[in-house]
N, C-alpha and C positions, 0 to 999 in steps of 0.2 A: 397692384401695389398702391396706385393712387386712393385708391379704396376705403386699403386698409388705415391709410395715413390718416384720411377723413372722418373714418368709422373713431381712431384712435384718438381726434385731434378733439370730438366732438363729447370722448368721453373723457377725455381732461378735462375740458370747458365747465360739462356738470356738475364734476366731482368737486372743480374750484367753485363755481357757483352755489354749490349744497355747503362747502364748508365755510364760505365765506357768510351766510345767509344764518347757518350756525354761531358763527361767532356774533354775530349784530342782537341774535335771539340773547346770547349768554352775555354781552354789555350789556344791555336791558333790563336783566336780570340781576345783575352785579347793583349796576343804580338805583335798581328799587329796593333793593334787599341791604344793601352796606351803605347807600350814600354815596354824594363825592365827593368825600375827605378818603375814602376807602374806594375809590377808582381808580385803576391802573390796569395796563395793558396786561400784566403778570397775572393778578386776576381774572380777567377776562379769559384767559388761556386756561387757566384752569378749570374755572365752571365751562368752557365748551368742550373740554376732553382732547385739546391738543397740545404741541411745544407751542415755546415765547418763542420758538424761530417759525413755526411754521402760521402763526399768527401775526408776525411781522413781515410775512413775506405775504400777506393781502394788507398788510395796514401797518406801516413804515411809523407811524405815531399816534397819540393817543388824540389828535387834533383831527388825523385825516378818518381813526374810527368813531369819532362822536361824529363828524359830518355826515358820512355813510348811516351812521345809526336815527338820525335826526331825518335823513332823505327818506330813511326806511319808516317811519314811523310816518311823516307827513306825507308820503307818497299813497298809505293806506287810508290814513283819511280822506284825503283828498279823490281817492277811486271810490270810497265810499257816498261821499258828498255830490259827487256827480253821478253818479246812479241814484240817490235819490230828488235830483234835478230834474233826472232824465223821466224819471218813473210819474213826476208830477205836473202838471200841466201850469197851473198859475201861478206867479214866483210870490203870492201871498202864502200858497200854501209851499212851495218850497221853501220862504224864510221859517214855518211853521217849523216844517220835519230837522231843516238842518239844526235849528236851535232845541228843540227835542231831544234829536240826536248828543250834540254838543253837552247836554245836562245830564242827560244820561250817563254818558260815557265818564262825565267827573266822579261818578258815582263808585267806578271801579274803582280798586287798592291800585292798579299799575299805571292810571290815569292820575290819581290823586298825589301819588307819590315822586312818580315817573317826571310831570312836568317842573315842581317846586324844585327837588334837587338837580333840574337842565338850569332852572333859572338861578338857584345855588353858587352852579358853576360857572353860570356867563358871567355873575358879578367881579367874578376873580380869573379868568378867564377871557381875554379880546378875541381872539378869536372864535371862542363858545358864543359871544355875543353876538359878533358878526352874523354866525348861524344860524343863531337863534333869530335876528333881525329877518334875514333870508327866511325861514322856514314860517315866520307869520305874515310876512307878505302874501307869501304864495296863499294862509290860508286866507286871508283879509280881502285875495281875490273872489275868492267865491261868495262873499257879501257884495261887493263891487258890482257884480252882474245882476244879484236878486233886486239890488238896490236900484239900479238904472230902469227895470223892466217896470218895476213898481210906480216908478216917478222920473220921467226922461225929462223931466224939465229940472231936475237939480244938476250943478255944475258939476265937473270933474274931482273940485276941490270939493263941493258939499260930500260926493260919493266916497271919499278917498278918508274922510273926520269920518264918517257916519261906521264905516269899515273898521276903522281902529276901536271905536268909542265899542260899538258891539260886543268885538273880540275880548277886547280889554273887561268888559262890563261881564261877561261870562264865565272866563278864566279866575276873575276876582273869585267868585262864587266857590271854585272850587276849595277853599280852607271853611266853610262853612256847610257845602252839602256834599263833599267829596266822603269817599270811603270813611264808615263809621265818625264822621263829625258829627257836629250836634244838633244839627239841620238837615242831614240827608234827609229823612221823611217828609219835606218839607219842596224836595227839588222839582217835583210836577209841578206845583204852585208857582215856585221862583219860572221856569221854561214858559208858561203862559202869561204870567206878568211881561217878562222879556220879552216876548212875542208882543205881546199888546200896546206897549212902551216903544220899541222899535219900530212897530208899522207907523204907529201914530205920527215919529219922528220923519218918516220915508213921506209919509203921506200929506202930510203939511210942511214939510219942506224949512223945519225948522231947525237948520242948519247952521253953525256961523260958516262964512265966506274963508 
């Protein structure tokens, strides 16, 4: 009996996890596709093929599914970023691949699109900002690390500017070499500049305090 309860308890667990993992895919889709003047929880339920009740009974409001969809998203880069840490030896050339990486990816339509209308929404939105603050931490850590390895002699506060300056300085990029802009052809070039600009910056220690 105990068993069966197990066997039953664990195909609940799934069936929540595959639908809830659905609906994160179909917000995704809603904001790159409508925008967030045309976000809502309603829609959402619709592009993933369920009820607005059985989509509120994983996501009570449209605050707690941009969080979950936000953790979903930066959780994947961030598994991504660290397998290519892991896979490289010198953190010269791991700033190399993640900034590669990071240009590339501006390159897609669901990248290009995806990030503008989150920051869209944080401006009118506290609590989408809050998130947003949160979710590029987390990624501004993984420059924090390449950054230390490269140059242990800058301060905490040098690692912590140099972090933001990166991020910020990369993400800019995306309204110029993002999906069909007027620069995408152009976004190798920009990746190795950034690369070469950024070590120089790590490597001389030409930081403010």
């Amino acid at each position: 009996m105990k068993q069966q309860q197990s066997q039953y308890s664990r195909g609940r667990y799934k069936k929540s996890v595959a639908s809830r993992s659905r609906i994160i895919k179909a917000a995704i889709d809603v904001l790159v596709q409508e925008g967030y003047h045309s976000f809502s929880l309603r829609k959402v339920a619709s592009s993933a093929e369920v009820s607005i009740g059985n989509l509120q009974h994983h996501y009570s409001s449209k605050e707690i599914l941009i969080s979950e969809m936000l953790d979903y998203v930066i959780s994947g880069y961030l598994e991504e970023f660290e397998n290519l840490i892991e896979e490289t030896e010198s953190p010269q050339d791991q700033l190399r691949r993640i900034i590669e990486r990071v240009v590339e990816d501006l390159k897609t339509k669901e990248t290009t699109i995806f990030f503008p209308e989150i920051w869209s929404l944080a401006n009118h939105e506290p609590d989408v900002e809050r998130l947003m603050v949160r979710m590029y931490a987390q990624y501004q850590n993984i420059y924090h690390g390449i950054i230390r390895r490269i140059n242990p002699e800058l301060s905490a506060s040098q690692i912590e500017k140099a972090g933001l300056f990166f991020a910020a300085s990369l993400e800019g990029h995306t309204m110029f070499v993002g999906h069909n802009k007027s620069a995408t052809h152009q976004a190798g070039a920009i990746a190795e500049i950034a690369y070469q600009s950024f070590l120089h910056i790590i490597q001389t220690g030409a930081i403010p305090e």
